[in-house]
N, C-alpha and C positions, 0 to 999 in steps of 0.2 A: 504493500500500500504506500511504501513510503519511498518506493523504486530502488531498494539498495539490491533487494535480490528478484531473479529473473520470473516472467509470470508463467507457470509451468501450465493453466489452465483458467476460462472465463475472463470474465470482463468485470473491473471496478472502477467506479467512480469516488473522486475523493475534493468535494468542494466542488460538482458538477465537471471535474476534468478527469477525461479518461488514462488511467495509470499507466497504459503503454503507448498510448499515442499523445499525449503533454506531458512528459516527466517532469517538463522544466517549473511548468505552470503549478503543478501537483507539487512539487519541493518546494516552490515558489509559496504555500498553501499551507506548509505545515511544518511543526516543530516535533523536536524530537530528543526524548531523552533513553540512551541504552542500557542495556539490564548489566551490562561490566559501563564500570566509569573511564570516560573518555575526557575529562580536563585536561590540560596539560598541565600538570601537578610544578614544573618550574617556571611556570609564571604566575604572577597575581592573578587575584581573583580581576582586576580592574583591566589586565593585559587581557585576560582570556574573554571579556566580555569585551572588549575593542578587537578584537583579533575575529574573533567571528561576527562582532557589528561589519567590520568589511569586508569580508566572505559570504555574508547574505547582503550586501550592497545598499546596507541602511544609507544612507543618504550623510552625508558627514554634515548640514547644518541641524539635524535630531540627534547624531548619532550622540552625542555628550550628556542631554536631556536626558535618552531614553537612556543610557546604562545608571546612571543615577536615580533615575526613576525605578530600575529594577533593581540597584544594590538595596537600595529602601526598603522595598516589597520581599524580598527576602531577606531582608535583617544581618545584611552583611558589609553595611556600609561602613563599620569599624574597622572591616579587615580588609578592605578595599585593596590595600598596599601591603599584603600582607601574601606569603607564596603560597601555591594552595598546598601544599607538602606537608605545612603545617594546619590543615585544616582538617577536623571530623569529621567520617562518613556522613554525617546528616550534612553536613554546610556542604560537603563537596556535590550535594543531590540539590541542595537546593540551589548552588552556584549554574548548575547543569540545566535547573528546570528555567533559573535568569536567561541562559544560553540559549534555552530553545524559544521563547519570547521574543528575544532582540526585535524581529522581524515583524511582531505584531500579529501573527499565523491565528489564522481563525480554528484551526485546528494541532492540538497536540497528542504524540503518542509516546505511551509511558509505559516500557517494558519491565516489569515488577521494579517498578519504584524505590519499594522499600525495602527489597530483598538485602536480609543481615541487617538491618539495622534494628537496633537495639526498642523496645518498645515506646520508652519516652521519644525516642525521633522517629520511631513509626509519626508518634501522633503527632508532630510537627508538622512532619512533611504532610500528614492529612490536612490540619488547618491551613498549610500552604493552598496546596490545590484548592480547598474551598473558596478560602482569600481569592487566588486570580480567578475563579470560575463571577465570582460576585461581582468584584473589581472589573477585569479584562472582557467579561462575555463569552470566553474559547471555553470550545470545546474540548473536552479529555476525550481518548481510547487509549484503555491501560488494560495489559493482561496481568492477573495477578493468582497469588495462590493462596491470598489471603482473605477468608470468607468474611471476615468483621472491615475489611477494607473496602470488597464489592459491597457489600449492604450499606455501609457509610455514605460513601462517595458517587455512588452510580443512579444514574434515572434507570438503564437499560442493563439487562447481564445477557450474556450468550453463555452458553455450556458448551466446549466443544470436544465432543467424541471420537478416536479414529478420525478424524481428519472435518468431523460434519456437526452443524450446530445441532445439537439434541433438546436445547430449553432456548427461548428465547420471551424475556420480557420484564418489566418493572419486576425491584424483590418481591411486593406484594403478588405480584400475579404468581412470580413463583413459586412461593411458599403457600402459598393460595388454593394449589396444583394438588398441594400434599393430602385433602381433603382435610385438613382443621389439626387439633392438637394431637401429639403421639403421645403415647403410653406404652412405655417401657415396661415390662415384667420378665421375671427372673422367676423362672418355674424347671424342676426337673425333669415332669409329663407336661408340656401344656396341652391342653383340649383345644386346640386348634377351630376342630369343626363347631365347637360353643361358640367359641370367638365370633367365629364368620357368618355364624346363626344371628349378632346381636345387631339389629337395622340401624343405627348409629357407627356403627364401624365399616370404612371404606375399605379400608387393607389389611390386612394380617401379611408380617413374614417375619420369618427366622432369620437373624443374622449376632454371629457375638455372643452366641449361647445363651440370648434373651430373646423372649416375644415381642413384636415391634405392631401395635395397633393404632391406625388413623381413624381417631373417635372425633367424632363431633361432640361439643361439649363436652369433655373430658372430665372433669371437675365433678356436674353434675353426674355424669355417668358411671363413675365409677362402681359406686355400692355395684349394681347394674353387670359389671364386669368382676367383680368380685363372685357374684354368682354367680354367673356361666363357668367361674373357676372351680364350681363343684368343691371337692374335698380336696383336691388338688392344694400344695404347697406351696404359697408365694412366701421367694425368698425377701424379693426387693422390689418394690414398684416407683417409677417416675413418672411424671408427665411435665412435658417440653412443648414448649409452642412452638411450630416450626421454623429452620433456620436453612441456610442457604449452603449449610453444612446435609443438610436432608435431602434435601432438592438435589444436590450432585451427586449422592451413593444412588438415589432413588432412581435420576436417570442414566449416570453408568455404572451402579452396580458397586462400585472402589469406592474407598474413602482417599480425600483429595491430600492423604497423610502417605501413603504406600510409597516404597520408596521411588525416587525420579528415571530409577532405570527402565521402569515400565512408560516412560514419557517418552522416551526414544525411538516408542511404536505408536506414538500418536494417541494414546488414548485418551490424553488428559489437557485441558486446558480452558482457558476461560478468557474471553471477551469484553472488558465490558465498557460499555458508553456512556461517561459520563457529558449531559450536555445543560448548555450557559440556557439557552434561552429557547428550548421546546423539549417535550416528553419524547419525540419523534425515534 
């Protein structure tokens, strides 16, 4: 999408220009920040924003405005003059995400963002992105693997399976999907066919060595599910209101925790659009 690598198949659009036939116009349209950090760690953070102010062709009577306008906005206008070698991963992401700005790009794309950093700069870098969404109007597309990130930050999620979007829509619509709240139990027999007997329950499955049931009204239902458990042992019951953690085992099956080796076959990854000024 963002023309570095070749289109092996279809046709996309990005800002209404076609990705193989306007690369220039398509670059021209968008910023970008990569999943390995790309700054040049021996210069300043104020060199490295002037060094790509005229590599995207900012115009040199803004280009001084706008870098100081973005030192500001990411809160590094102390370290201005300062090499980034001594800077923390979170400043070096946020120096990155000043970078992909420069140009004003009505669109940005942000490849696990916050991947490794630490939690407190997780949520930095969150309010960052907030800030220029409110601020700027651009739009974000970030792939991430982090489920409290997608539901934060995104109007839009995609789930991508083997290579193919398998969920697509607001989290609400997502977890939506799940048919209402789950209910956990921890039984050595469970009676399945009770379960599946109770008109209130959409789903019954096993995974984890517990019962996994999608109850409407949960809460009230429970007594309700208590009985259908007959004399049956319940070890341990929960009930969880659905999470975007649900929604991706549900629709591929794996928890988005399994190790990365199995990503190397496609099966796992996420989508998702965060946008400034429509649901769209």
């Amino acid at each position: 999408l963002v023309t570095i690598g070749p289109i092996s198949d279809g046709k996309a659009l990005v800002n209404g220009f076609d990705v193989a036939k306007e690369p220039h116009k398509v670059r021209a349209s968008c910023g970008i920040v990569f999943q390995e950090p790309s700054i040049d760690t021996t210069l300043t953070a104020r060199e490295n924003l002037e060094l790509h102010a005229r590599l995207y062709g900012v115009p040199k009577a803004v280009r001084r405005q706008r870098i100081e306008e973005l030192l500001a906005l990411v809160d590094l206008k102390d370290r201005e003059n300062s090499l980034v070698k001594t800077f923390s991963g979170g400043m070096k992401r946020r120096l990155e995400i000043a970078r992909g700005l420069l140009h004003h790009p009505p669109i940005i794309f942000l490849d696990e963002p916050t991947l490794g950093l630490d939690p407190q700069t997780r949520q930095y870098i969150w309010q960052y992105i907030e800030r220029l969404r409110k601020e700027m109007g651009t739009t974000f597309v970030l792939t991430t693997h982090y489920m409290e990130e997608a539901d934060r930050l995104c109007d839009r999620i995609g789930i991508i399976d083997h290579g193919k979007i398998v969920a697509l829509g607001t989290p609400k619509e997502l977890k939506d999907f799940l048919g209402g709240d789950t209910v956990v139990l921890q039984m050595a027999d469970p009676p399945l066919d009770a379960f599946k007997a109770l008109p209130f329950v959409s789903k019954v499955d096993v995974r984890e060595g517990a019962v996994w049931l999608s109850v409407e009204k949960a809460t009230a239902n429970l007594p309700r599910i208590f009985q259908a458990a007959g004399a049956e042992e319940i070890l341990s019951v929960e009930v969880r209101r659905p999470t975007l953690e649900d929604v991706f085992i549900r629709h591929t099956g794996r928890s988005i925790r399994q190790p990365e080796a199995d990503a190397g076959e496609g099966w796992f990854g996420q989508v998702m659009q965060y946008t400034a000024t429509s649901n769209r």
